[in-house]
C-alpha positions in Angstrom: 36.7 54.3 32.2 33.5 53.0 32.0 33.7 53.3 28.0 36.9 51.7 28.3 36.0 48.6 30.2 33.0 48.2 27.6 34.9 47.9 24.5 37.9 46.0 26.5 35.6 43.2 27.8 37.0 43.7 31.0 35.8 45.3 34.3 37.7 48.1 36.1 38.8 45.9 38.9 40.9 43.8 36.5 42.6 46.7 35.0 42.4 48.2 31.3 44.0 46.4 28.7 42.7 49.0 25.9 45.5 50.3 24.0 44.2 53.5 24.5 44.7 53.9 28.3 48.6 53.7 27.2 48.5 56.8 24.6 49.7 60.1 25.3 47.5 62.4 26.6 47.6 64.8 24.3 47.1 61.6 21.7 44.2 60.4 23.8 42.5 64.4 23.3 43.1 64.3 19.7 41.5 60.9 19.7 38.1 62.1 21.4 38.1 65.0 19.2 38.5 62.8 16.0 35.0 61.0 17.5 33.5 63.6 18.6 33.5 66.4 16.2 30.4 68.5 15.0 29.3 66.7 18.5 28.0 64.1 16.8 29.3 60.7 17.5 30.4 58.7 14.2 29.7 54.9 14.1 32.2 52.9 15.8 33.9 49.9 13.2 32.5 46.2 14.9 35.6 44.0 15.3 36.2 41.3 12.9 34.9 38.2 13.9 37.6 35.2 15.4 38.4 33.3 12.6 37.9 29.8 13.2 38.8 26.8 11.2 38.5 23.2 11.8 41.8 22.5 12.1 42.0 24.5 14.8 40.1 21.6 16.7 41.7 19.5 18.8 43.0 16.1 17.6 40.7 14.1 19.6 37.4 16.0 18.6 38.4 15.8 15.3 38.2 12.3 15.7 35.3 12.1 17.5 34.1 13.9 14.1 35.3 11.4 11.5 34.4 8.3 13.2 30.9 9.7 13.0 30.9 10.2 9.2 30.4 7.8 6.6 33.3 6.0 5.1 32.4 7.0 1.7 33.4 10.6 2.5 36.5 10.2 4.3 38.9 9.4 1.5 37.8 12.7 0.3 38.5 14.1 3.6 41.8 12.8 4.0 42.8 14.8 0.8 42.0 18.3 2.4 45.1 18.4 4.3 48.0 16.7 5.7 46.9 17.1 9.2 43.7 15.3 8.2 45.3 12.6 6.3 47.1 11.4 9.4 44.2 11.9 11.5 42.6 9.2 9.1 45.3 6.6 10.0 43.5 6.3 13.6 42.1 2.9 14.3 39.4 3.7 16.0 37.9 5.8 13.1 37.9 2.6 10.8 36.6 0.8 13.8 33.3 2.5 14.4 32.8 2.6 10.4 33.1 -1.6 10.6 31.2 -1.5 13.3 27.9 0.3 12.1 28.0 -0.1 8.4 28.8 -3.7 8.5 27.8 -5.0 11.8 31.6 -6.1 12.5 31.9 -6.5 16.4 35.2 -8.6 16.7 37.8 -7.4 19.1 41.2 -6.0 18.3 43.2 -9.0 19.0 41.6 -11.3 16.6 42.8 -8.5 14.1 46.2 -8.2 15.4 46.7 -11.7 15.5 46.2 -11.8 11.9 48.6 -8.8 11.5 45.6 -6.7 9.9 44.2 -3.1 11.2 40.1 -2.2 11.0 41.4 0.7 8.3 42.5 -2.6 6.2 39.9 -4.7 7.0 37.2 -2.0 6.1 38.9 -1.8 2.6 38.5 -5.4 2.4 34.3 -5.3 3.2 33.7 -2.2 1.0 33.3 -3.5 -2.4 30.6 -5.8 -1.0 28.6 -3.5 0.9 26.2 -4.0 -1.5 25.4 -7.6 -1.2 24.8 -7.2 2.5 20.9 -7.8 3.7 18.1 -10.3 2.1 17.7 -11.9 -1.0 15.3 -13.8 -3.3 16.5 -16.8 -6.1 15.2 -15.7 -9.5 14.4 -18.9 -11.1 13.1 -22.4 -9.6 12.1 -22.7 -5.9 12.2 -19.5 -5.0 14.8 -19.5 -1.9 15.9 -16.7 0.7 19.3 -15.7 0.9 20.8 -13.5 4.1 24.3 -12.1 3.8 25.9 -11.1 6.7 29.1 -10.3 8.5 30.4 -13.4 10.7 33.1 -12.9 12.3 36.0 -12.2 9.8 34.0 -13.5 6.6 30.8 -12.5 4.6 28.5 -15.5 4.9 26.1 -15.9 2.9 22.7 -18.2 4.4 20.2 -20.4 2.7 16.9 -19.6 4.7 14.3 -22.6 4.4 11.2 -22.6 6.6 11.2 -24.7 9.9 11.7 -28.5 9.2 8.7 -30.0 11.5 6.1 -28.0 9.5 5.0 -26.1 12.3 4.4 -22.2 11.3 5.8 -21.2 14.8 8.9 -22.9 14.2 12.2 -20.8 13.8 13.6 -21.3 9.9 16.9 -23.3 9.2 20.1 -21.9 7.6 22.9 -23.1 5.7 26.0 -21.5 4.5 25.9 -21.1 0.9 29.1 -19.4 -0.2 31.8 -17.5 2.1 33.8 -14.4 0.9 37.2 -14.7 3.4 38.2 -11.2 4.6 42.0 -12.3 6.3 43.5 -12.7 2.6 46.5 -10.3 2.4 45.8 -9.3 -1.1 42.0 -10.0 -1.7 38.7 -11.2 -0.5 38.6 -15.0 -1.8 35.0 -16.1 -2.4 34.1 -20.0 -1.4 31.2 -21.8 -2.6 30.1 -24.1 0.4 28.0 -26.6 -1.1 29.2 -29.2 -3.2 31.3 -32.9 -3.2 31.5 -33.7 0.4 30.9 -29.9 1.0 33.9 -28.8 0.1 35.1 -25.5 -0.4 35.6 -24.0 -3.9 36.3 -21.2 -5.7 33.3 -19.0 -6.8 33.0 -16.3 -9.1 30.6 -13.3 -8.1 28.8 -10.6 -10.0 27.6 -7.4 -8.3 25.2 -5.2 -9.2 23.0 -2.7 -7.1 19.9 -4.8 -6.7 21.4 -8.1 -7.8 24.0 -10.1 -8.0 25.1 -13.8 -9.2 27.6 -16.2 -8.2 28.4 -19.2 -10.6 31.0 -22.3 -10.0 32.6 -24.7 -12.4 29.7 -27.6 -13.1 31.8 -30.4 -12.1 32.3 -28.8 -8.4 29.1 -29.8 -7.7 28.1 -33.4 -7.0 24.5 -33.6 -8.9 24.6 -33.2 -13.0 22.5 -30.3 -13.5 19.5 -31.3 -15.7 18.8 -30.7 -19.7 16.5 -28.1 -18.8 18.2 -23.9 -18.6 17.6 -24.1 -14.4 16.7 -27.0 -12.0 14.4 -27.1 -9.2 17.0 -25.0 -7.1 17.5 -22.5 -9.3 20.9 -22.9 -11.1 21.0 -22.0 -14.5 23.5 -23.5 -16.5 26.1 -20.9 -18.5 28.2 -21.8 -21.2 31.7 -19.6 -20.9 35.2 -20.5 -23.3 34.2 -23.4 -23.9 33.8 -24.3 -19.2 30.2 -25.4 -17.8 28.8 -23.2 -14.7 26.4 -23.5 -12.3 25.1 -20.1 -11.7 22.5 -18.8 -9.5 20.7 -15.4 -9.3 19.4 -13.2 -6.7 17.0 -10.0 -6.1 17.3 -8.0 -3.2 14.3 -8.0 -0.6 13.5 -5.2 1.5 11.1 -5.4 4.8 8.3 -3.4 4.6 8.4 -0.1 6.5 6.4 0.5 9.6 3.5 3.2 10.3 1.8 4.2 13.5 -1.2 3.6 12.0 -0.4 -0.2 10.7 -3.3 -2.9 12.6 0.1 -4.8 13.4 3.7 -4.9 12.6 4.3 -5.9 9.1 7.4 -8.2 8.5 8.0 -11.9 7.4 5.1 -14.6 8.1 5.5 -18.6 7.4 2.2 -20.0 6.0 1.2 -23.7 5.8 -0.2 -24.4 2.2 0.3 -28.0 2.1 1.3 -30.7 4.4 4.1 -31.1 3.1 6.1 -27.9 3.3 5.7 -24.2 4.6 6.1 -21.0 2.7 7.5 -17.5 3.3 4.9 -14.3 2.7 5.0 -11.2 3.4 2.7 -8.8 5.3 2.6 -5.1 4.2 0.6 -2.2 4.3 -0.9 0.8 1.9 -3.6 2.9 2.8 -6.8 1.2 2.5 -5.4 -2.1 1.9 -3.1 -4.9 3.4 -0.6 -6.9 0.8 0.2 -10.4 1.9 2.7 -11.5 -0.6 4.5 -15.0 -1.4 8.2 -14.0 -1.3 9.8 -18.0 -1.0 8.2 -21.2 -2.8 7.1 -22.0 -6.0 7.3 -20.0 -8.9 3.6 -19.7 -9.1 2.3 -16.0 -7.5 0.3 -16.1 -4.7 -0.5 -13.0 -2.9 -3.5 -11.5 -0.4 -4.9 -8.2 -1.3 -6.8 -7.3 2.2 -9.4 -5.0 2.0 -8.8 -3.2 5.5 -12.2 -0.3 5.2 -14.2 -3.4 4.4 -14.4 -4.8 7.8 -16.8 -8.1 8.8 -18.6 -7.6 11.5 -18.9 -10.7 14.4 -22.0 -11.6 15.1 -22.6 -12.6 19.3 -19.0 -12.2 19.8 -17.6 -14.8 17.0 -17.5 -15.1 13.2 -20.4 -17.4 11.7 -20.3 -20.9 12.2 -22.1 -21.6 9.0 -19.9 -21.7 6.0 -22.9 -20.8 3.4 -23.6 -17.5 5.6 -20.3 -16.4 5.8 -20.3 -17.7 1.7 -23.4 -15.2 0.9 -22.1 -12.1 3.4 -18.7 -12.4 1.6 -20.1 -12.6 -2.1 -22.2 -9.2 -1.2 -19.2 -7.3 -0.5 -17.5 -9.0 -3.4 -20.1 -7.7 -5.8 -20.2 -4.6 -4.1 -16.3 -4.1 -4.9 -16.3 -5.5 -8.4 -19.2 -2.8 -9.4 -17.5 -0.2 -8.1 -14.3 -1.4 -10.1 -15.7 -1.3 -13.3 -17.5 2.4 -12.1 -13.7 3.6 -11.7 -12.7 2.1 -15.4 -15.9 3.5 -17.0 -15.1 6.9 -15.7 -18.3 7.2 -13.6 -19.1 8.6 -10.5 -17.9 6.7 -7.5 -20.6 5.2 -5.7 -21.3 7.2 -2.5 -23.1 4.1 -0.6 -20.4 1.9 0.8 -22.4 0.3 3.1 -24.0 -3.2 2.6 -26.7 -4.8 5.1 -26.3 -8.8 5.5 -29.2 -10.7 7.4 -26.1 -13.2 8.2 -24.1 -10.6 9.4 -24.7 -6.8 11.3 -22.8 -4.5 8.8 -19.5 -4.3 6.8 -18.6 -0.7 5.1 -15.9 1.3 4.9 -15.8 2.2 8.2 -12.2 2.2 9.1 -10.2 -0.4 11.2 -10.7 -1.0 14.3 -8.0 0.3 17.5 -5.2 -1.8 18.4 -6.9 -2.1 22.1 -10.4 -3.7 20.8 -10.6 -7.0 22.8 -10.6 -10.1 21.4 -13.4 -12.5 20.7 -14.0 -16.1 20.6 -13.0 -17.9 16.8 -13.8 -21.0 15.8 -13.6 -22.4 11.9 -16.6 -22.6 10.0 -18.0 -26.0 9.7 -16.7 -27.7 6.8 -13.8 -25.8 6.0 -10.4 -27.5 6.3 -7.0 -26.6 8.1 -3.7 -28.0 7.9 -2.6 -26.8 10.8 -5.4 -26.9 13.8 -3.3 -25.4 16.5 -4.5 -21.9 15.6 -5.5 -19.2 17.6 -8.8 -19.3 19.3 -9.6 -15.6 19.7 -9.2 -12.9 17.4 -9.2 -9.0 17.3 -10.9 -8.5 13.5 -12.3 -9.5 10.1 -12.3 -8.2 6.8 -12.6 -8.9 3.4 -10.0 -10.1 1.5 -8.9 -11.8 -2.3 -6.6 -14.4 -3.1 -4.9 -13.2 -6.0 -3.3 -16.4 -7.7 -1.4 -16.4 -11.1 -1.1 -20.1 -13.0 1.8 -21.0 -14.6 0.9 -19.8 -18.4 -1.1 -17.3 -17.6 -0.9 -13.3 -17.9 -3.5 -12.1 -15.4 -4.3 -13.9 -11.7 -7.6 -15.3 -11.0 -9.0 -13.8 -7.8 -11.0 -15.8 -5.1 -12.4 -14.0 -2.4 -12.6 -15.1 1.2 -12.4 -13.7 5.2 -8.9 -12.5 6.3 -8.4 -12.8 10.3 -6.3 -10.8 12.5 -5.7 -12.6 15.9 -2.9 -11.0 17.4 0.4 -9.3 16.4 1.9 -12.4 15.5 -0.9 -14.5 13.9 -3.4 -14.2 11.0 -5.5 -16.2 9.0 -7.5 -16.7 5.2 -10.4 -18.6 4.4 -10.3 -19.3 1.0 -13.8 -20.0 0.4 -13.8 -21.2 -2.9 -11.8 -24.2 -1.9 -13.4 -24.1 1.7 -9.4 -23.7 3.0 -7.8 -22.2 5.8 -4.4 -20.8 5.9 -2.4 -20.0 9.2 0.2 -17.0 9.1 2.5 -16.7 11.9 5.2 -14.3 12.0 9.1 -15.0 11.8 11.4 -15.0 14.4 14.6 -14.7 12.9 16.2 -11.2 12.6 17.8 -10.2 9.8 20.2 -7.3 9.2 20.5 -4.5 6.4 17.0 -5.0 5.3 15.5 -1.4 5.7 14.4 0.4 2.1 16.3 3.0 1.3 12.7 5.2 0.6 9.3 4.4 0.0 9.2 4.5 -3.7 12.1 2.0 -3.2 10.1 -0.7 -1.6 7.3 -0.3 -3.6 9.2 -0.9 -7.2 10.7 -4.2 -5.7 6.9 -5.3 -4.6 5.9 -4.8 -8.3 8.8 -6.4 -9.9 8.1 -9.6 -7.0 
């Protein structure tokens, strides 16, 4: 019995269920001695496993299941079976797609009034999944673009720095074109600049990492000048025998984030002149810090921040004097410049990184400092010049940094060393020393969507081709 209840699965108590306890006894003896003959017992044949398919599931798990997958793979999904191919025709599916691949959080009556389901209006946002996130114009004054969901359209929104000048102000937007999604047969795509801003017709190319939209010249209220693109970027395009007006865009990405980062990296308006801010771009590799000029003109500005190369403060602030901050800064210029052309030649690296100021205890490669340091008085040399004086009047560190500038004309950028300050997570500074120049960074405030690098290597190309 015992034997019984352990290949049954039940106890005694509960009663056999094992075919055997209904045989014959004299079939149960022949049996036993089929098992056990030559007293040795012979192996006893495991089961087959259950078998188990997924349409066994129930209808809700499965889906629980789909809505969690990507849309790109249920239309393959829906051709497995029948059973899955109505499954597919649940709303809510479609719903959670819209909902995390496009950001769509409208409610079910605005669709219903409009006599459309998610499962259609997801059909209608897929082919421009791709122009989702942040942009860059590719000729003229080089202008942000964000393209988002809103509401039941794909807007997309001119982003300009802050109009009082101020680098802690939030940036401005305006719609630039509108691709409606409540068209029965197709997405219609309205330019919304123009006569009287009204809404046109507007042709759209899309392409992984760009994309162009063009309108008929006349649609828009200023002649476009001789020249092949005007100050906001439009390039004219000659097409059977029409005029456009077409503009061009890269895709941005945000620079990722590491846990050993000094602070957050992410969008930061600067204040270069006083007439207008820019847009930059704080990220980091490694040894270094990359500030780079993402809106503006098309001249190249970017900060290369030497982060192992820190400046010490002297009683608790940077140098007052502008000539010793000059000569400490020049040393560890040299310093770098010497060992550049050591790596070129193919010599040794230098094994002394350390330099010794009289102006200034020590700067080396001594690593950055911890997030928790505590900040220290800062005040801006004498004689050097800010267009913006509301700064910051502590800071957390120093280090030595170039301002890599390329001309208009000219293949290779001219490089002018100077003091890059961190004050806090949303503020830093460069003292361009050349020019005896401050520059105040602080960081956007606007959020944008869609703006995460696929990889790495990803972000890294589209810094290079910036």
């Amino acid at each position: 019995m015992e034997e019984c209840a352990f290949l049954c699965g039940v106890g005694s108590s509960r009663g056999c269920r094992c075919p055997q306890k209904r045989q014959r006894p004299a079939e149960r003896a022949a049996a036993n001695a089929k098992r056990w003959s030559g007293g040795i017992a012979s192996p006893m044949l495991a089961p087959p496993p259950p078998r188990c398919s997924l349409q066994d599931l129930p209808v809700e798990m499965l889906v629980e299941i789909f809505a969690s997958l990507p849309g790109t793979d249920l239309p393959s999904l829906a051709l497995a079976c029948t059973k899955f191919h109505h499954i597919l025709h649940t709303d809510s599916i479609w719903r959670r797609r819209c909902w995390e691949e496009f950001g769509f959080r409208e409610n079910l009556q605005d669709l219903k009034m409009i006599g459309m389901s998610y499962r259609e209006l997801y059909a209608k946002m897929f082919p421009y999944r791709n122009i989702l996130g942040l942009w860059q114009l590719d000729h003229g004054y080089r202008t942000l673009l964000n393209v988002v969901v809103d509401g039941l359209c794909i807007t997309g929104w001119t982003c300009r720095p802050s109009l009082n000048t101020h680098v802690d102000g939030l940036m401005q937007f305006e719609p630039l074109f509108r691709i409606r999604l409540t068209e029965r047969k197709s997405a219609t795509v309205e330019c919304m600049e123009g006569r009287h801003s009204r809404p046109h017709n507007r042709h759209m190319q899309i392409q992984k990492d760009r994309f162009s939209i063009q309108c008929i010249k006349t649609d828009h209220q200023k002649d476009s000048p001789t020249r092949p693109w005007d100050e906001r970027g439009r390039v004219l395009v000659q097409e059977d025998g029409q005029q456009y007006d077409c503009l061009t865009y890269r895709r941005l990405y945000l620079p990722p984030r590491h846990p050993d980062d000094l602070i957050r990296p992410g969008l930061f308006q600067g204040k270069y002149n006083a007439y207008c801010l820019t847009i930059a771009m704080l990220s980091f590799h490694g040894k270094y810090a990359r500030v780079t000029k993402i809106m503006g003109i098309t001249k190249t500005l970017a900060l290369e921040i030497h982060i192992m190369r820190r400046i010490q403060l002297r009683d608790g602030e940077i140098s007052r004097s502008f000539n010793e901050l000059s000569l400490a800064v020049q040393e560890i210029d040299q310093q770098v410049i010497r060992e550049q052309q050591q790596q070129e030649d193919g010599t040794e690296e230098s094994q002394g990184h350390g330099w010794q100021s009289p102006a200034l205890p020590s700067v080396g490669e001594s690593g950055a400092a911890a997030p928790e340091e505590q900040p220290v008085p800062f005040v801006l040399p004498v004689g050097v010049q800010s267009r913006d004086q509301n700064y910051p009047r502590t800071c957390r560190m120093c280090f030595y940094g170039v301002h890599m500038v390329t001309f208009h004309g000219f293949t290779y950028p001219r490089r002018f060393p100077g003091v890059f300050i961190l004050f806090d997570e949303n503020h830093f500074g460069f003292i361009w020393l050349e020019v005896k120049y401050f520059i105040l960074y602080s960081r956007v405030q606007n959020t944008f969507q869609n703006v995460e690098a696929p990889s790495p290597q990803a972000f890294l190309e589209m810094l290079k081709n910036i």
